[in-house]
OpenMM code with the backbone's topology and positions (N, CA, C; nanometers):
from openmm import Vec3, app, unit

residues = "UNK UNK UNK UNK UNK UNK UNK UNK UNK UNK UNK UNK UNK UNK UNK UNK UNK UNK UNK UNK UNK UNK UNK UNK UNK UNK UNK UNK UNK UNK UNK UNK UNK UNK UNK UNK UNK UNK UNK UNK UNK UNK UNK UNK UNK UNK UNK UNK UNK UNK UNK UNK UNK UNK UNK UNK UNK UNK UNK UNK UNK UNK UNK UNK UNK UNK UNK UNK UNK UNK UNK UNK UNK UNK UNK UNK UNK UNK UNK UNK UNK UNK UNK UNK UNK UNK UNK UNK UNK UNK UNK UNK UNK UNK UNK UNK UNK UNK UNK UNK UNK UNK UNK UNK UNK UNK UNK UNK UNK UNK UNK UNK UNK UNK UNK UNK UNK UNK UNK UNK".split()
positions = [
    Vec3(-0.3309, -0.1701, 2.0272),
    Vec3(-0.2948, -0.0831, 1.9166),
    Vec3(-0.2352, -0.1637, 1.8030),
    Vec3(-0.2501, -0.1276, 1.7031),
    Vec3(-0.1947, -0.1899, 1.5663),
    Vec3(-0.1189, -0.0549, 1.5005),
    Vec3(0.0068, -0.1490, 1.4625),
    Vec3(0.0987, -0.0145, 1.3739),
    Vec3(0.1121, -0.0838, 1.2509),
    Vec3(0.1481, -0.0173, 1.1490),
    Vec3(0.1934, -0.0611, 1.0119),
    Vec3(0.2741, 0.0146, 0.9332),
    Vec3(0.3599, -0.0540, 0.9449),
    Vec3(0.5296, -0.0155, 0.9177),
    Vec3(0.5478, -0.0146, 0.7388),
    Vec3(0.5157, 0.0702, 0.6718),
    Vec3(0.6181, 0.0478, 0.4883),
    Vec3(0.7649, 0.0736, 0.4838),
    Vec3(0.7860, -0.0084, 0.4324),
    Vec3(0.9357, 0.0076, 0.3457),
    Vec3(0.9176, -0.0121, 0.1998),
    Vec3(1.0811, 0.0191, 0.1603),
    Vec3(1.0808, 0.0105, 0.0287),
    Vec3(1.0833, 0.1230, -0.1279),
    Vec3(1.1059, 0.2526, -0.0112),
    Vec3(1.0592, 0.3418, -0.0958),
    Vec3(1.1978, 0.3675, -0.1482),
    Vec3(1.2027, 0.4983, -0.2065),
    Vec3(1.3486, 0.5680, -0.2774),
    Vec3(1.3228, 0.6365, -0.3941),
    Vec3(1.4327, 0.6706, -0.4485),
    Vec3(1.4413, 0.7301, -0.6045),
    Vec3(1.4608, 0.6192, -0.7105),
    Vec3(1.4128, 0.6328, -0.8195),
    Vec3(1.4003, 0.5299, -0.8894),
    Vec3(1.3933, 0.6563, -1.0430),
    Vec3(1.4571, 0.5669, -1.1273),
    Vec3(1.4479, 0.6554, -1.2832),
    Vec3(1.3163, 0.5774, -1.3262),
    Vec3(1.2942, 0.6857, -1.4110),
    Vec3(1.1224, 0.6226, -1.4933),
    Vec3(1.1998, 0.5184, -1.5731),
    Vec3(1.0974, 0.4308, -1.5714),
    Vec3(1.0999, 0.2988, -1.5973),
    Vec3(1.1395, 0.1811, -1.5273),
    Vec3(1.1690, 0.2577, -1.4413),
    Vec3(1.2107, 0.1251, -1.3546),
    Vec3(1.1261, 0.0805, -1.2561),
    Vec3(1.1967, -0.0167, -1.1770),
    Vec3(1.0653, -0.0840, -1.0558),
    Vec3(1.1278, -0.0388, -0.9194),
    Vec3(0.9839, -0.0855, -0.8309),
    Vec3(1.0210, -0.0629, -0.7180),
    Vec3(0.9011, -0.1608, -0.6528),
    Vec3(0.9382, -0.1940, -0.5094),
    Vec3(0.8569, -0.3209, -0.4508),
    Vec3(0.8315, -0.2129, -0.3020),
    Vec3(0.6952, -0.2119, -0.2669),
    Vec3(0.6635, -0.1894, -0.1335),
    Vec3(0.6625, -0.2951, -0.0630),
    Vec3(0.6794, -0.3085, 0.0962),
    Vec3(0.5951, -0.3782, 0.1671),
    Vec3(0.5540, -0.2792, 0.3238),
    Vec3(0.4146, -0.3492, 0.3494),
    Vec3(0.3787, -0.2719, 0.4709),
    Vec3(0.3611, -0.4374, 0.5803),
    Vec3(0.3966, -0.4088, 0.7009),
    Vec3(0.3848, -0.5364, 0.8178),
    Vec3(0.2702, -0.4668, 0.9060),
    Vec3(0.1638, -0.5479, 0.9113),
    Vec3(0.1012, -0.4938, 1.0587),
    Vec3(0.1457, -0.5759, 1.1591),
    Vec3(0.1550, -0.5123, 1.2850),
    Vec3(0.1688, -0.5901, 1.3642),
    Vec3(0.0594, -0.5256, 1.5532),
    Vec3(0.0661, -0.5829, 1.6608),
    Vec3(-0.0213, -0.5096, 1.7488),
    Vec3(-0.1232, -0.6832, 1.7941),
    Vec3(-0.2131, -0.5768, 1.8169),
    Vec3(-0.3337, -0.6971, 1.8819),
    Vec3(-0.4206, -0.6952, 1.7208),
    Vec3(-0.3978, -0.8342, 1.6515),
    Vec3(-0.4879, -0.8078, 1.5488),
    Vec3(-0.5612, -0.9800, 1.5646),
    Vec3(-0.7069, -0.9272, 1.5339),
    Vec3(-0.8081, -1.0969, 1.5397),
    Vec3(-0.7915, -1.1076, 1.3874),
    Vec3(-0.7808, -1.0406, 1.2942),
    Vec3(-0.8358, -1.0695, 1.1584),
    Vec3(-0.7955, -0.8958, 1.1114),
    Vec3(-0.7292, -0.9297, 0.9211),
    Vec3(-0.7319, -0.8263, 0.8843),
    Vec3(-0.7961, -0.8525, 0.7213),
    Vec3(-0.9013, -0.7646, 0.7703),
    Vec3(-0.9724, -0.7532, 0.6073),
    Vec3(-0.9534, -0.7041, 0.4778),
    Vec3(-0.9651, -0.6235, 0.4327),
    Vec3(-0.9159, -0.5513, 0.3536),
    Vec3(-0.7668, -0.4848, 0.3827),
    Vec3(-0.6600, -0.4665, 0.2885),
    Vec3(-0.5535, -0.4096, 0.3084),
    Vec3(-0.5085, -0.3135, 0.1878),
    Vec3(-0.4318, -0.2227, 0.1563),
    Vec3(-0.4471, -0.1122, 0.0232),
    Vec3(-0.3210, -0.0508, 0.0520),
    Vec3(-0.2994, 0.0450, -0.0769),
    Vec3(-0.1926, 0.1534, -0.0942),
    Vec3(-0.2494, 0.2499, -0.1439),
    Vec3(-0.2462, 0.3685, -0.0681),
    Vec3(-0.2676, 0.5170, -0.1445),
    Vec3(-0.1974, 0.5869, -0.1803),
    Vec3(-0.1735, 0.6908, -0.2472),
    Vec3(-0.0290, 0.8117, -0.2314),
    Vec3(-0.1024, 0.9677, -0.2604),
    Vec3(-0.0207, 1.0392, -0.2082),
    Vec3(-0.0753, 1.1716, -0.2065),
    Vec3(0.0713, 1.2377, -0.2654),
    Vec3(0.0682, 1.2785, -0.3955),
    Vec3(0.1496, 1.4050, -0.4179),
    Vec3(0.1297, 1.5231, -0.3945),
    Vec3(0.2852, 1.5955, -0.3739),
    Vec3(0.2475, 1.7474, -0.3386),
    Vec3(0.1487, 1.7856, -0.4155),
    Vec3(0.0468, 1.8876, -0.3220),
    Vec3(-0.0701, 1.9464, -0.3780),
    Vec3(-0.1764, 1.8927, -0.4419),
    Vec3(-0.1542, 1.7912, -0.4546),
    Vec3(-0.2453, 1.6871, -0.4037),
    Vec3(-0.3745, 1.6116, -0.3051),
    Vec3(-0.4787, 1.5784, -0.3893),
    Vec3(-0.5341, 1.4447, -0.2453),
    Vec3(-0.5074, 1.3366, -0.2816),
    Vec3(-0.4812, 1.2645, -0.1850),
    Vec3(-0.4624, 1.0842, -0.1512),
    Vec3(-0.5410, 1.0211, -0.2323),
    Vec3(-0.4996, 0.9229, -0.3062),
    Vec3(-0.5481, 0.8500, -0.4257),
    Vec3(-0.5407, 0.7166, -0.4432),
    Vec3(-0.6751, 0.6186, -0.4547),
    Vec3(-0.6268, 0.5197, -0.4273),
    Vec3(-0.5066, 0.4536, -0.5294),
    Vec3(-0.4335, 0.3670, -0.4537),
    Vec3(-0.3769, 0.3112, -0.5914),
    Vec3(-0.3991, 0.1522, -0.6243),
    Vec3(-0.4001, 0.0769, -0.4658),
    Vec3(-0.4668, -0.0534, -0.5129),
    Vec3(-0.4903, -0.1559, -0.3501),
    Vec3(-0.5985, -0.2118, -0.3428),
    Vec3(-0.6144, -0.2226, -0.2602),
    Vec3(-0.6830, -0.4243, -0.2985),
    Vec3(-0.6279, -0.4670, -0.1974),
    Vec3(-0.6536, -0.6774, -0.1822),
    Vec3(-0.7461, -0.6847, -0.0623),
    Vec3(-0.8621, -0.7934, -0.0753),
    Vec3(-0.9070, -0.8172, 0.0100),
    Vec3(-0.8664, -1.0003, 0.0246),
    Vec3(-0.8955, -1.0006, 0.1896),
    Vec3(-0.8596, -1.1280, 0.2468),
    Vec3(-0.8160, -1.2131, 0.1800),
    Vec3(-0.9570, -1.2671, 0.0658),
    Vec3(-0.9786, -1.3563, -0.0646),
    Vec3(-0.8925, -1.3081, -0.1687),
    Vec3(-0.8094, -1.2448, -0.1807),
    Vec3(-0.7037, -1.1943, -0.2915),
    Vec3(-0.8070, -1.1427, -0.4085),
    Vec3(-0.8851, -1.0740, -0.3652),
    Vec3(-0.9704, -0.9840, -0.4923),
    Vec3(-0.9237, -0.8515, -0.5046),
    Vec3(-0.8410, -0.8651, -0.6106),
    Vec3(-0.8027, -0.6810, -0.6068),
    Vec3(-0.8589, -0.5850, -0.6960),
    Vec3(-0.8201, -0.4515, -0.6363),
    Vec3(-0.9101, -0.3504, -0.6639),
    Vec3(-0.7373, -0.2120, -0.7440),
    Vec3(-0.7358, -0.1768, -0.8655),
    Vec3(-0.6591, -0.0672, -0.9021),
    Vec3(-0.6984, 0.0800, -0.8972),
    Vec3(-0.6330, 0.1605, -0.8979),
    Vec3(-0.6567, 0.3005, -0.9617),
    Vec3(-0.6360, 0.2691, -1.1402),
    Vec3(-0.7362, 0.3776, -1.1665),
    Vec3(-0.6851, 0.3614, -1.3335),
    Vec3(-0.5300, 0.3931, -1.3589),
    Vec3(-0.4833, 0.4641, -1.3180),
    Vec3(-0.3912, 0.5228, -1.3574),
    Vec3(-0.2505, 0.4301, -1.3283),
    Vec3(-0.2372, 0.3307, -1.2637),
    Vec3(-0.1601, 0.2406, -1.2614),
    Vec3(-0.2225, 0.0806, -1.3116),
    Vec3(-0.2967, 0.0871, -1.3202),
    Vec3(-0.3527, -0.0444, -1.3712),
    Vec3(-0.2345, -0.1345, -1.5066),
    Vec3(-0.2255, -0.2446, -1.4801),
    Vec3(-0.0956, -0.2921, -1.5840),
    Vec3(0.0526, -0.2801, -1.5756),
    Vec3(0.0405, -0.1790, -1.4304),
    Vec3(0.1913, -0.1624, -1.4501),
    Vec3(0.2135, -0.1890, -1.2787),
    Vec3(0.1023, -0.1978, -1.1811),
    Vec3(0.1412, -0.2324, -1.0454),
    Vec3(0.0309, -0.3340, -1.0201),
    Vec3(0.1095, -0.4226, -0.9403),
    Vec3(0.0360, -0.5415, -0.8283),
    Vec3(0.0654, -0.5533, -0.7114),
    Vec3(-0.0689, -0.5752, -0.6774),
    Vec3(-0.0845, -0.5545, -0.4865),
    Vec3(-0.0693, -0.7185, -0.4636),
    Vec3(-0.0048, -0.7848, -0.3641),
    Vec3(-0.0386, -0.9041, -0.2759),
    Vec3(-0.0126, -0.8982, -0.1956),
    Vec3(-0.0798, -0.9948, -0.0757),
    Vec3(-0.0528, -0.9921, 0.0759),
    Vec3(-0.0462, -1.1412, 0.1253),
    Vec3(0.0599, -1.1432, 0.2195),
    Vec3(0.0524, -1.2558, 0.2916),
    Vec3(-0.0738, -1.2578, 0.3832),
    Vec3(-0.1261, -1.3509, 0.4339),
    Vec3(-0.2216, -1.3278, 0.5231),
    Vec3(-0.1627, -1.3983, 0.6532),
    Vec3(-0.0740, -1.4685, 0.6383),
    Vec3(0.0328, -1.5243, 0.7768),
    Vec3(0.0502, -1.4241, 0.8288),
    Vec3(0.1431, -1.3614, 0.7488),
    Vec3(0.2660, -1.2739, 0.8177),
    Vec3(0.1673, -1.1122, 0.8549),
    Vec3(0.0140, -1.1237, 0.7908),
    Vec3(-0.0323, -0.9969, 0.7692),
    Vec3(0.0887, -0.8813, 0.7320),
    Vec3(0.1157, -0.8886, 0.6225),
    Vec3(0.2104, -0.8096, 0.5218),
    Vec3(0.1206, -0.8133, 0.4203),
    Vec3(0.1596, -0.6778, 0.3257),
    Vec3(0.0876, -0.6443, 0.2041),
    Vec3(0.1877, -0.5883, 0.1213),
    Vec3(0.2163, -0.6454, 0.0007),
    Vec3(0.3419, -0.5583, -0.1023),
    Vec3(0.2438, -0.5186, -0.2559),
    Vec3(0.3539, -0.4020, -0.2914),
    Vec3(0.3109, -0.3538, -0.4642),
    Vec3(0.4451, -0.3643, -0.5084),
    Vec3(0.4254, -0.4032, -0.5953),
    Vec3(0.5163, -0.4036, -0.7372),
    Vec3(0.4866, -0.3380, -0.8036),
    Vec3(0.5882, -0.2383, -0.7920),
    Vec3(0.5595, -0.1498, -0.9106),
    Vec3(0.6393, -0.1130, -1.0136),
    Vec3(0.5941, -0.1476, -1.1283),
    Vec3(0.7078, -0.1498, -1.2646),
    Vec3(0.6390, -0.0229, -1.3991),
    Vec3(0.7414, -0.0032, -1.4428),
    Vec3(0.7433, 0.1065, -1.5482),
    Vec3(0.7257, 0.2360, -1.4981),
    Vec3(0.7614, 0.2582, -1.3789),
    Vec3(0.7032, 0.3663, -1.3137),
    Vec3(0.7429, 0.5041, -1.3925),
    Vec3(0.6624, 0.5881, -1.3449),
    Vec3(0.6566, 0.7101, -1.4238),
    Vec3(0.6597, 0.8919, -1.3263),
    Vec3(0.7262, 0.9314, -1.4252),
    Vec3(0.7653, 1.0754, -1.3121),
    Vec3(0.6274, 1.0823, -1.2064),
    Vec3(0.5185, 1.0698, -1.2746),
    Vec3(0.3827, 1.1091, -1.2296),
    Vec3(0.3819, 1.0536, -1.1001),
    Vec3(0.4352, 0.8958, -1.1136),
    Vec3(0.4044, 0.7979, -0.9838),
    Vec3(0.4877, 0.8509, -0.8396),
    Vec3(0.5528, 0.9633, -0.8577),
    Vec3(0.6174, 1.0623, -0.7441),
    Vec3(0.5288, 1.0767, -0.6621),
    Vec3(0.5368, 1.0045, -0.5280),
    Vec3(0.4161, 1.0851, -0.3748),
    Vec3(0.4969, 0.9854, -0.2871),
    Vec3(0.3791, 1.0433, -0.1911),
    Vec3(0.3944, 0.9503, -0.0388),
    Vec3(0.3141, 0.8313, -0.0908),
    Vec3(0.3304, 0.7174, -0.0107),
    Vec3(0.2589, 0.5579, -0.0322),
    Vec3(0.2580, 0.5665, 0.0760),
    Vec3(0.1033, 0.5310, 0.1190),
    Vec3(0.0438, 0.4848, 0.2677),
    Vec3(0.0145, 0.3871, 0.2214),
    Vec3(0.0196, 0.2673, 0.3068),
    Vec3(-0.0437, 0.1814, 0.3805),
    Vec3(-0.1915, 0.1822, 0.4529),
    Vec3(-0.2819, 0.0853, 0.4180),
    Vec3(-0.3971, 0.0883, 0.4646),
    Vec3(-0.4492, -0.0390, 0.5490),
    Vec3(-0.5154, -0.0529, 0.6332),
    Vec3(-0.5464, -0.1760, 0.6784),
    Vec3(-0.7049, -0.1708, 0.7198),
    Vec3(-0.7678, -0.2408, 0.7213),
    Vec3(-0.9145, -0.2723, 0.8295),
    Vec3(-0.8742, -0.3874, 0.8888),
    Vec3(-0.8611, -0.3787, 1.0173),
    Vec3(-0.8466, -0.5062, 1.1135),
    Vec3(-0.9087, -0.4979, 1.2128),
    Vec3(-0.9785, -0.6319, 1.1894),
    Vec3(-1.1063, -0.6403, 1.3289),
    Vec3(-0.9608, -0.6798, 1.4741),
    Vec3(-0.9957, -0.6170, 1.5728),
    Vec3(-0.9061, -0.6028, 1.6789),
    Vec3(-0.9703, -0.7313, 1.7857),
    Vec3(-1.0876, -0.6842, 1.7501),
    Vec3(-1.1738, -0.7918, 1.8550),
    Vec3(-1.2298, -0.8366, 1.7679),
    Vec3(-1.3300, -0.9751, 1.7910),
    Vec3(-1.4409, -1.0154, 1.6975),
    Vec3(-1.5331, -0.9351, 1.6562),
    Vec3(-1.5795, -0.7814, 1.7622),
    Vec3(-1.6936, -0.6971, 1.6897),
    Vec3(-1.6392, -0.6202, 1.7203),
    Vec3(-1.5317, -0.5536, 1.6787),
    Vec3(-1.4667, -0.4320, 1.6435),
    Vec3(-1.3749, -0.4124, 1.5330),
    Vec3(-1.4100, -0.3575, 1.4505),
    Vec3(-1.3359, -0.3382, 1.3223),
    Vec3(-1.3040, -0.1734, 1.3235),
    Vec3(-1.1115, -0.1446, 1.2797),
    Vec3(-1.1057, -0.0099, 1.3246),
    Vec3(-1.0003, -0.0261, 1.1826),
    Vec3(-0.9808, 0.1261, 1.1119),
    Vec3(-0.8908, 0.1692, 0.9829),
    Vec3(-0.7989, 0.1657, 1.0480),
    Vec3(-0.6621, 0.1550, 0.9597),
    Vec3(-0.5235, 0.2213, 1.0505),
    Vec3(-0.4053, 0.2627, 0.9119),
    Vec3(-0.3647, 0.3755, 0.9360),
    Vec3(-0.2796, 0.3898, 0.8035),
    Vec3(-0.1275, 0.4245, 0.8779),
    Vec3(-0.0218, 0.3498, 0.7889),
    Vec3(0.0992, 0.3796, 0.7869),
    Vec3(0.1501, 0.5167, 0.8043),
    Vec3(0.2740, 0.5401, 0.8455),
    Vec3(0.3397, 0.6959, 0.8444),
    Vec3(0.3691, 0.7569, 0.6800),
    Vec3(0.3411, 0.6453, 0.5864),
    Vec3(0.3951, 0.6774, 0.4427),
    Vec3(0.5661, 0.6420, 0.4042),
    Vec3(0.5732, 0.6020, 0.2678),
    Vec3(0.7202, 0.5738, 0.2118),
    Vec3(0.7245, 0.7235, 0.0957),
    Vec3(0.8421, 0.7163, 0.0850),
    Vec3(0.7932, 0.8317, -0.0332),
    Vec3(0.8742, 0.7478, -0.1418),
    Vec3(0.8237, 0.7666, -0.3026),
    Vec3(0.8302, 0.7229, -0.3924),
    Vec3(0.8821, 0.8421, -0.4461),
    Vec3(1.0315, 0.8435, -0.5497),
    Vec3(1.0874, 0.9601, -0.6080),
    Vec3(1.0936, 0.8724, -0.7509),
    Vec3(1.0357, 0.9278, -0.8723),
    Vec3(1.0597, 0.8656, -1.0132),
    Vec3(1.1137, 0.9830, -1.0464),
    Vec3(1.2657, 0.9765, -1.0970),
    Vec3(1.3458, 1.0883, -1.2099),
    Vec3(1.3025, 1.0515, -1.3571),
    Vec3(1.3160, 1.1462, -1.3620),
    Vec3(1.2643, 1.1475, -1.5384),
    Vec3(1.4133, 1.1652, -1.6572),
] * unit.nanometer
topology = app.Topology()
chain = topology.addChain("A")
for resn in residues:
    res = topology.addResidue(resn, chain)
    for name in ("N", "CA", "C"):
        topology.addAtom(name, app.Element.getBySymbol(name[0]), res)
């Protein structure tokens, strides 16, 4: 089994920052792709930015310029920085992973979620 733990969340006033990190840890051979989503109330889950192995990252429009994804690939940890944040940026933040478990098994696994509070 593989779990993946975020921290980092809280209340934060708009404009300010805030830093995720998610740890996998478990039986992992290799983790491929790794990401952050969030789902606000009434809401669906949205990507917000997601790194592969090779540090090629991928944004949502809607944060683009104002958050960055990186990951250790040692420690298999993945963090966002997120600055200027905005009432809007209010949800849960999951954690995402693809990690091959075995050499020919590749399985998703998502975090329990952090919740992100921006006051306005």
């Amino acid at each position: 089994q593989v779990q993946l733990v975020e921290s980092g969340g809280g209340l934060v006033q708009a404009g300010g920052s805030l830093r995720l990190s998610c740890a996998a840890s478990g039986i992992i051979f290799s983790i491929n792709d790794m990401g952050w989503y969030r789902q606000a109330p009434g809401k669906q889950r949205e990507l917000v930015a997601t790194i592969t192995s090779g540090g090629i990252t991928n944004y949502g429009d809607s944060v683009k310029g104002r958050f960055t994804i990186s990951r250790d690939n040692a420690k298999n940890t993945v963090h966002l920085q997120m600055n200027s944040l905005k009432p809007e940026d209010t949800a849960v933040y999951y954690c995402n992973a693809e990690v091959r478990v075995r050499s020919s098994v590749l399985m998703n696994y998502w975090g329990k979620g952090t919740l992100v509070t921006v006051a306005s």
